[in-house]
C-alpha positions in Angstrom: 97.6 125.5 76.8 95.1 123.0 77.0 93.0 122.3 73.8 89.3 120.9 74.7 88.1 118.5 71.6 84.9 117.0 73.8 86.5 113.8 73.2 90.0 114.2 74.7 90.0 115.9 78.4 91.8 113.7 81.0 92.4 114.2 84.7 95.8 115.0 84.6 94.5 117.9 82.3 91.8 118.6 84.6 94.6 119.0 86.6 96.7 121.4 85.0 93.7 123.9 84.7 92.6 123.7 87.9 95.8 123.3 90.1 98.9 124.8 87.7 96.7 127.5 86.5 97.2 126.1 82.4 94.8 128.2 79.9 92.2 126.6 77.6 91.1 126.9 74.1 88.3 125.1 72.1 90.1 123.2 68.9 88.8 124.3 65.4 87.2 121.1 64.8 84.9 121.1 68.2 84.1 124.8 66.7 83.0 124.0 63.7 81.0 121.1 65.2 79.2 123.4 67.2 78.6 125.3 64.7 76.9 122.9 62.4 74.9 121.8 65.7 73.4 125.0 66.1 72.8 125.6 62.2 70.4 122.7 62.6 69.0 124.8 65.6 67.9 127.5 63.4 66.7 125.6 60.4 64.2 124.0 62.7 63.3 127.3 64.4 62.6 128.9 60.8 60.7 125.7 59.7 58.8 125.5 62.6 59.0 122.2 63.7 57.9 121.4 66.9 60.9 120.2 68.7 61.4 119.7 72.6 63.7 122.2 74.4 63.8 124.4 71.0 60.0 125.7 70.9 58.4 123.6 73.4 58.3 123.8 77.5 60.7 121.9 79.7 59.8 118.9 81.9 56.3 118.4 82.7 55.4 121.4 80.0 57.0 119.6 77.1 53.6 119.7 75.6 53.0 123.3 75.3 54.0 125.0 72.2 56.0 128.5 72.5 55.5 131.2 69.4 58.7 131.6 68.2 58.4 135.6 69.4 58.8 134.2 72.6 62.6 131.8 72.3 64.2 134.3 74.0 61.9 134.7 77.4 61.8 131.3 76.7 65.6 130.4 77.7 65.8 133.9 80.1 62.4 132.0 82.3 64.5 128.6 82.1 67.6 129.6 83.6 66.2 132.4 86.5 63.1 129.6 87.4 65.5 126.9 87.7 68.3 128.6 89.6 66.8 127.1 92.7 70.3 125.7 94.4 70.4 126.7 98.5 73.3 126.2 101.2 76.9 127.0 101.1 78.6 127.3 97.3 80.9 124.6 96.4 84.5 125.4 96.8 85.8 127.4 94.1 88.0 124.7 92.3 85.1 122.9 91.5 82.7 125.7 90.6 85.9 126.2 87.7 85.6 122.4 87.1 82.2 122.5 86.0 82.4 125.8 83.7 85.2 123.6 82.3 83.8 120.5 81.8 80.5 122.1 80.5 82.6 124.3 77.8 84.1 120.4 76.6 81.0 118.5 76.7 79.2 121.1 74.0 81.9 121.3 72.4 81.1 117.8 71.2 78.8 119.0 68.9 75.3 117.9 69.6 74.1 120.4 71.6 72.7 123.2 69.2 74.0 126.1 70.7 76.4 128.7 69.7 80.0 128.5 69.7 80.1 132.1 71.0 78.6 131.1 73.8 80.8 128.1 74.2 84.2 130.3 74.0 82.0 132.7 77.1 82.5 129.8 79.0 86.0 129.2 77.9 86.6 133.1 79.1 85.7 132.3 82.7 87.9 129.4 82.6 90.9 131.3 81.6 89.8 134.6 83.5 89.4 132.8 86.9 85.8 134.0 86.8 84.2 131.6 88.7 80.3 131.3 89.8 78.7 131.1 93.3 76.7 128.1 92.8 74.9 126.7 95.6 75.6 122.8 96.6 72.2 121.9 97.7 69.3 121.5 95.3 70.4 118.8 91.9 68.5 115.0 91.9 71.1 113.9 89.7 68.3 114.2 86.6 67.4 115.9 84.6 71.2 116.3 85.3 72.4 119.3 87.6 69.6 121.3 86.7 69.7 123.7 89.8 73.5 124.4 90.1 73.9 124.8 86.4 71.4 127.2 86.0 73.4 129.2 88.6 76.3 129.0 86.0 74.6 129.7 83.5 73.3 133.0 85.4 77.0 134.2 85.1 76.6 133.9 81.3 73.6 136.3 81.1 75.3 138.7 83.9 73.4 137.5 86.4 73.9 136.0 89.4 76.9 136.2 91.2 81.3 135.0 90.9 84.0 134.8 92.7 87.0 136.9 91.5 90.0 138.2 92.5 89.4 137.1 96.0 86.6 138.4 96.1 82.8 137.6 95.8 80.4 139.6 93.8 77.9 140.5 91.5 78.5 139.2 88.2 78.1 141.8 86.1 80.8 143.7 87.8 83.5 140.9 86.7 82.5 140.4 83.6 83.0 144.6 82.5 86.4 144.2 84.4 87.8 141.5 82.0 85.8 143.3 79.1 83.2 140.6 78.6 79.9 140.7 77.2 76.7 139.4 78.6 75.4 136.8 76.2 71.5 136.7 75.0 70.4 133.1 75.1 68.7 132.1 71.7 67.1 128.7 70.8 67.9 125.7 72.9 70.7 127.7 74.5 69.3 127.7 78.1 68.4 124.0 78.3 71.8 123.5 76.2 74.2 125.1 79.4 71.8 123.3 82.1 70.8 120.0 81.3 73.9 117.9 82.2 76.1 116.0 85.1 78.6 118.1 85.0 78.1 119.4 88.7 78.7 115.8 90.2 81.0 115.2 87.4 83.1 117.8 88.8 82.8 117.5 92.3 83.8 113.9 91.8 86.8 115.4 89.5 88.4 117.2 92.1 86.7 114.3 94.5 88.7 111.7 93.1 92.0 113.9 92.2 92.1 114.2 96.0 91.0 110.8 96.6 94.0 109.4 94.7 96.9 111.7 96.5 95.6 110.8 99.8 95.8 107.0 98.6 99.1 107.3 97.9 100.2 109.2 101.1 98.1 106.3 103.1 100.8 103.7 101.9 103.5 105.9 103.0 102.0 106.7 106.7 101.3 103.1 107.0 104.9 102.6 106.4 106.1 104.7 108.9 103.9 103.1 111.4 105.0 99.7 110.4 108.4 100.6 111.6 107.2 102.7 114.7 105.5 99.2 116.1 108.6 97.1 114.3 106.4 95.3 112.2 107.4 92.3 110.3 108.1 93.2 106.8 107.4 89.3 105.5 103.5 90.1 105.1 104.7 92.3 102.2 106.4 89.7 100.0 105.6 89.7 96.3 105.2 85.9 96.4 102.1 86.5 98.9 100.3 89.0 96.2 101.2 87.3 93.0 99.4 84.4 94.5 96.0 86.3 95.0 96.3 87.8 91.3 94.9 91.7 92.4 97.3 94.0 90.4 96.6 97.1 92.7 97.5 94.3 95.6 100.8 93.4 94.3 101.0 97.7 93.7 100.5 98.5 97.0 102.7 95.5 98.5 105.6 96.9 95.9 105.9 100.3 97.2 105.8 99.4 100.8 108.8 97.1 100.4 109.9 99.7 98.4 109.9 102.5 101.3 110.8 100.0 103.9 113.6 98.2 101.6 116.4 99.7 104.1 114.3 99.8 107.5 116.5 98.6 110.4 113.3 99.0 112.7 111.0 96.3 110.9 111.3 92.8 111.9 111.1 88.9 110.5 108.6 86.9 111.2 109.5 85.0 114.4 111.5 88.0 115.4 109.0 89.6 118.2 106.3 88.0 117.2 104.7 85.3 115.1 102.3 88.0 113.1 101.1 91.4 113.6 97.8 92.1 113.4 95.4 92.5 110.4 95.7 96.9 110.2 99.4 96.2 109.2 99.7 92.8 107.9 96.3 93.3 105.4 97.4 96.8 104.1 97.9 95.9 100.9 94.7 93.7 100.8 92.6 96.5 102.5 94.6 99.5 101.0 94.8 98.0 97.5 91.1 97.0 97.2 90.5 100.9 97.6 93.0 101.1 94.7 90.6 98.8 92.5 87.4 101.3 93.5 89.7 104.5 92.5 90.5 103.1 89.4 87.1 102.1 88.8 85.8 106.4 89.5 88.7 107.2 87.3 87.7 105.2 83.9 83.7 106.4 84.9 84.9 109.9 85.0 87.0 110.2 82.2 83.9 108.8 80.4 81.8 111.0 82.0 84.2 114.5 81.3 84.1 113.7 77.4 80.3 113.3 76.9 77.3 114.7 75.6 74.6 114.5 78.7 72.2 117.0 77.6 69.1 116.3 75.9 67.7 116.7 73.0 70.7 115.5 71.4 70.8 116.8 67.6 72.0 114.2 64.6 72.3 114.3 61.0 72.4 117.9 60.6 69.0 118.3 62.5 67.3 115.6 60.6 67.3 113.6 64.0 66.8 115.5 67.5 66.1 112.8 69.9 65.2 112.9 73.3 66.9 110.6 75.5 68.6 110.1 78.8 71.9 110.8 79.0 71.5 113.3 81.6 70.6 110.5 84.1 73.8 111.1 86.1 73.3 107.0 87.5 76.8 105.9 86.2 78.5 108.6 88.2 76.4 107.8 91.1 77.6 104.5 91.4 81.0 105.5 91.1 80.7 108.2 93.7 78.9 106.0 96.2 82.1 104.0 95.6 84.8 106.0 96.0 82.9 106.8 99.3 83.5 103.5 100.5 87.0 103.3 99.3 88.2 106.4 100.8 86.3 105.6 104.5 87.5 102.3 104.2 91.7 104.1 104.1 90.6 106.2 107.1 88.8 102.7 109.3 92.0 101.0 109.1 93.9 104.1 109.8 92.2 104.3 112.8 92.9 100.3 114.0 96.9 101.6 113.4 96.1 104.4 115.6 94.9 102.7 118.0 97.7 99.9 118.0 100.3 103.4 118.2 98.8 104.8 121.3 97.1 101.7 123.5 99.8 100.3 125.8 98.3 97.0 126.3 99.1 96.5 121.8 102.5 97.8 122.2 105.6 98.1 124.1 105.7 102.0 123.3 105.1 104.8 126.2 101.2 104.9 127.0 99.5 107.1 124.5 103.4 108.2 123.4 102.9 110.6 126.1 106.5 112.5 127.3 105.2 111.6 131.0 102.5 109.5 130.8 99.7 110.4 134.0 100.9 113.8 134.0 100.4 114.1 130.6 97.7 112.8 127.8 100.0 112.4 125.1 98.2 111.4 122.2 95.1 110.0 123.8 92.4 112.5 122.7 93.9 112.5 119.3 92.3 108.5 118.9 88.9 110.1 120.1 88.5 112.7 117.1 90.1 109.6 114.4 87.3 108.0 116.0 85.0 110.0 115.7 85.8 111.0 112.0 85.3 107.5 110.5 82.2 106.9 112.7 80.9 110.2 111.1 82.5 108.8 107.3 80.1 105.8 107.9 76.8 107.8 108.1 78.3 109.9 104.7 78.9 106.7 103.0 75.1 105.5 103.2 74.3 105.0 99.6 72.9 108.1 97.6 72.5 105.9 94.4 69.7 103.4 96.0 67.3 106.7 96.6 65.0 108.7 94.0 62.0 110.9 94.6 59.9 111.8 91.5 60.3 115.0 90.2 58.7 117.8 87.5 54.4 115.9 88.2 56.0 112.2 87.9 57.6 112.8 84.4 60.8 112.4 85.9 60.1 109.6 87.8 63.5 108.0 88.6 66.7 110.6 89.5 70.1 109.7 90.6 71.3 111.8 93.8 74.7 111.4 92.1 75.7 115.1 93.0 74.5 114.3 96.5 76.6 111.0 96.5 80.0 113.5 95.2 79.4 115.8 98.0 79.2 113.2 100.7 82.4 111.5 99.1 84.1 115.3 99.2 83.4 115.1 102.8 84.6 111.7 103.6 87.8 112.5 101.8 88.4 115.8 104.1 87.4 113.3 107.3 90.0 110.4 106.2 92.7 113.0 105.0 92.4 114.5 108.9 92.4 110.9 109.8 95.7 110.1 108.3 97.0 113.4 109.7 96.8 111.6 113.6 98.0 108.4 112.5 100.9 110.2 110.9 101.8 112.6 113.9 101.6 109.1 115.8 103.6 107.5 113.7 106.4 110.2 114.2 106.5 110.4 117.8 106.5 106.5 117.8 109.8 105.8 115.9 111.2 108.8 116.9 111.2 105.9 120.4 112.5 103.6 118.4 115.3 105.8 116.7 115.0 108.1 113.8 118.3 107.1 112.7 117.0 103.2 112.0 114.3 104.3 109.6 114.4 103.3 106.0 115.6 106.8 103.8 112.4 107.1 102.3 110.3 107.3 105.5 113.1 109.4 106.8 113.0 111.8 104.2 109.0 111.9 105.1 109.7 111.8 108.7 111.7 115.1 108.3 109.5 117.1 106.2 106.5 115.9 109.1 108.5 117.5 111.4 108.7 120.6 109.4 105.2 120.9 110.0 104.7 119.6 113.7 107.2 119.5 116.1 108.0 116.7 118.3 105.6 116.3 121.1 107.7 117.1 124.4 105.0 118.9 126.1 100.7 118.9 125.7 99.5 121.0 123.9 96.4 122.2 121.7 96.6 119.3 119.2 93.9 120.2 117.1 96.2 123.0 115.3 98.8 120.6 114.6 96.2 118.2 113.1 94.4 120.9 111.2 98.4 122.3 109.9 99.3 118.7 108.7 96.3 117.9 107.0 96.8 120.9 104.8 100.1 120.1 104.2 99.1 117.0 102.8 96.6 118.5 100.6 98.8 120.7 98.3 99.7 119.8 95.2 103.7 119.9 96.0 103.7 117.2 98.3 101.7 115.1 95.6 104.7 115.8 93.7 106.7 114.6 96.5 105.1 111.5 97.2 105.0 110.2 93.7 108.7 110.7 93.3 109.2 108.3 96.0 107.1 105.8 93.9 109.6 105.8 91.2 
């Protein structure tokens, strides 16, 4: 059981609930928080002040005054008018993502809205009720307004879910699990909408991907190192150590330790003098990436644990402020990064593909075809790597540089941060197929050079490759061996597989 604070939440938490199926509960402290939050609310409601989000109009409208007869239509308008998103949902894991991460963030306490309606949230979580919410349609500010609102849909049995396996109406989940449709009262509406937690958690799962595919990068490259007998000397500690970049010398580390018992890499001198820069600048290349990763992580673990609606209520309602915090710019930035990262693992992928298949870089059959003329062999498979990282360097243009005012030029400067996590989503899925060639490559080439010779570790990978695609003795229809590897590398087992070779 995971216990959401709206200070604490980590990844490897986001983790749990979203992968390993772990329940969640809201602490007593982050209740009682709320609680207090939304007594202000009401004091304000019955004292009439005039307050944004509580008794005024949203955006552009912030001016106009509602009669307190009308809170309810109020919230009801907000969430149907704004429920705008269009295109195909996101996947379901990160749909669960955000109902999670918007359950922590008002749990923080500033928020104003009940905790009633908090612990609804909390029952889709643990109920696997999960909204359709359309990708298309956020600016990144006034946070995710569009998606959210879908969301928050769910809460007033509205809209639609996915459950069971099935999608739906939402209504007819909710009686199934015995849950009750929630009235939105003051503030509640703009409470569940106004925040990044769309991009947050499409950068979650984003980055939670990101980081398993990093790893299995290293231990790919590895196996191609010793498929084109590559000299091992690049990898010395001294070499790192004397550049200073910790995920550098981390990278370097694990591929000596994979390769520590290769009898297929070679010393400098050996065969050749040096190879070229898609092996010998792996850790360079592979562990820059590693210093943008870690950068996304420490941005999103910020970004999971705060408050990024607005108003934000202080004091015990003696201070409701209007500010910013739902400018999703941080997260942006980040995303935009990790885009660049993650291509950047699939572009020098694709050199070491290259180097596998093209006869005149190796001494290896041409295109490590079984009878090469006859048949392609791995040719085509180059093509489509090719074309993936050609089509991951459109998707890593720069969301974060664009804004288009919004709501009559009151919300003049917006993020496109959600638009920047999508893209990175989809460069992720593009390097991850990426990898999946230059591993089936790598296998067919040391299986030339002798299986038997390869380090244990590699091995070990080698064999559970090989579980998934066969040796290639004949052509066939590659695409289904590509497509079968990638989502092998995609579960959540062989993270746990890789990362016990690590230790």
């Amino acid at each position: 059981m995971i216990t959401l604070t709206g200070n604490s939440l980590t990844l490897e938490q986001m983790k749990d609930v979203l992968y390993r199926k772990q329940k969640v509960r809201a602490s007593e402290d982050s209740k009682k928080a709320a609680a207090k939050s939304r007594e202000a609310v009401e004091r304000i409601v019955s004292e009439r002040r005039v307050v944004y989000g509580i008794n005024t109009g949203f955006g552009k409208f912030s001016d106009v005054l509602i009669d307190q007869a009308d809170v309810q239509d109020l919230q009801l308008n907000l969430i149907r008018s704004h429920a705008c998103g269009v295109g195909e949902p996101f996947p379901e894991v990160v749909a669960k993502a955000m109902v999670l991460l918007r359950a922590n963030a008002l749990l923080k306490g500033y928020s104003g809205i009940r905790p009633m309606v908090i612990e609804r949230l909390i029952d889709l979580v643990n109920k696997d009720i999960i909204p359709v919410i359309p990708q298309q349609g956020s600016l990144g500010a006034s946070g995710d307004l569009a998606p959210l609102s879908h969301l928050a849909l769910v809460l007033i049995g509205e809209g639609e879910v996915f459950y069971q396996g099935k999608r739906m109406e939402a209504p007819t989940a909710l009686q199934q699990e015995g849950i009750q449709p929630v009235t939105l009262e003051a503030k509640e509406g703009l409470a569940l909408i106004n925040g990044t937690q769309a991009m947050t958690a499409m950068g979650v799962v984003g980055y939670l991907e990101a980081e398993q595919l990093a790893y299995e990068s290293e231990l790919i490259a590895s196996m191609t190192i010793e498929g084109l007998n590559g000299i091992i000397d690049a990898y010395a500690e001294e070499v790192h150590v004397a550049r200073g970049y910790r995920q550098q010398i981390d990278t370097a580390a694990r591929i000596r330790h994979y390769l520590s018992d290769s009898l297929l890499t070679t010393m400098q001198g050996e065969l050749r003098v040096q190879d070229a820069y898609s092996l010998r600048c792996i850790p360079q290349v592979h562990g820059a990436s590693w210093q943008a990763l870690d950068y996304v992580k420490e941005k999103l673990e910020i970004e999971m644990n705060a408050a990024t609606d607005n108003p934000l209520i202080f004091d015990d309602g003696e201070k409701v402020i209007s500010g910013g915090n739902f400018h999703g710019q941080p997260i942006a930035l980040a995303m935009d990064f990790m885009k660049i990262a993650v291509a950047e693992l699939a572009n020098i992928s694709e050199r070491r593909i290259e180097r596998l298949v093209n006869p005149q870089l190796n001494d290896l059959p041409p295109f490590l075809s079984p009878q090469p003329g006859l048949q392609s062999g791995a040719m085509i498979m180059q093509y489509a790597a090719a074309a993936l990282v050609s089509e991951n360097k459109t998707l890593a243009h720069p969301a974060s540089v664009d804004s288009i005012p919004s709501s009559a030029n009151q919300e003049d400067h917006v993020s496109m941060g959600t638009i920047a996590a999508r893209h990175a989503y989809q460069i992720i899925q593009n390097a991850r197929r990426v990898l999946s060639i230059e591993m089936i490559c790598a296998m067919q080439a040391v299986e030339y050079r002798g299986v038997d010779k390869m380090a244990a570790h590699t091995k070990s990978f080698y064999e559970k490759g090989r579980e998934q695609v066969t040796s290639i003795k004949q052509d066939r229809v590659f695409s289904k061996d590509i497509e079968k590897l990638t989502q092998w590398l995609k579960t959540i087992e062989f993270s746990q597989f890789v990362r016990s070779m690590t230790h």
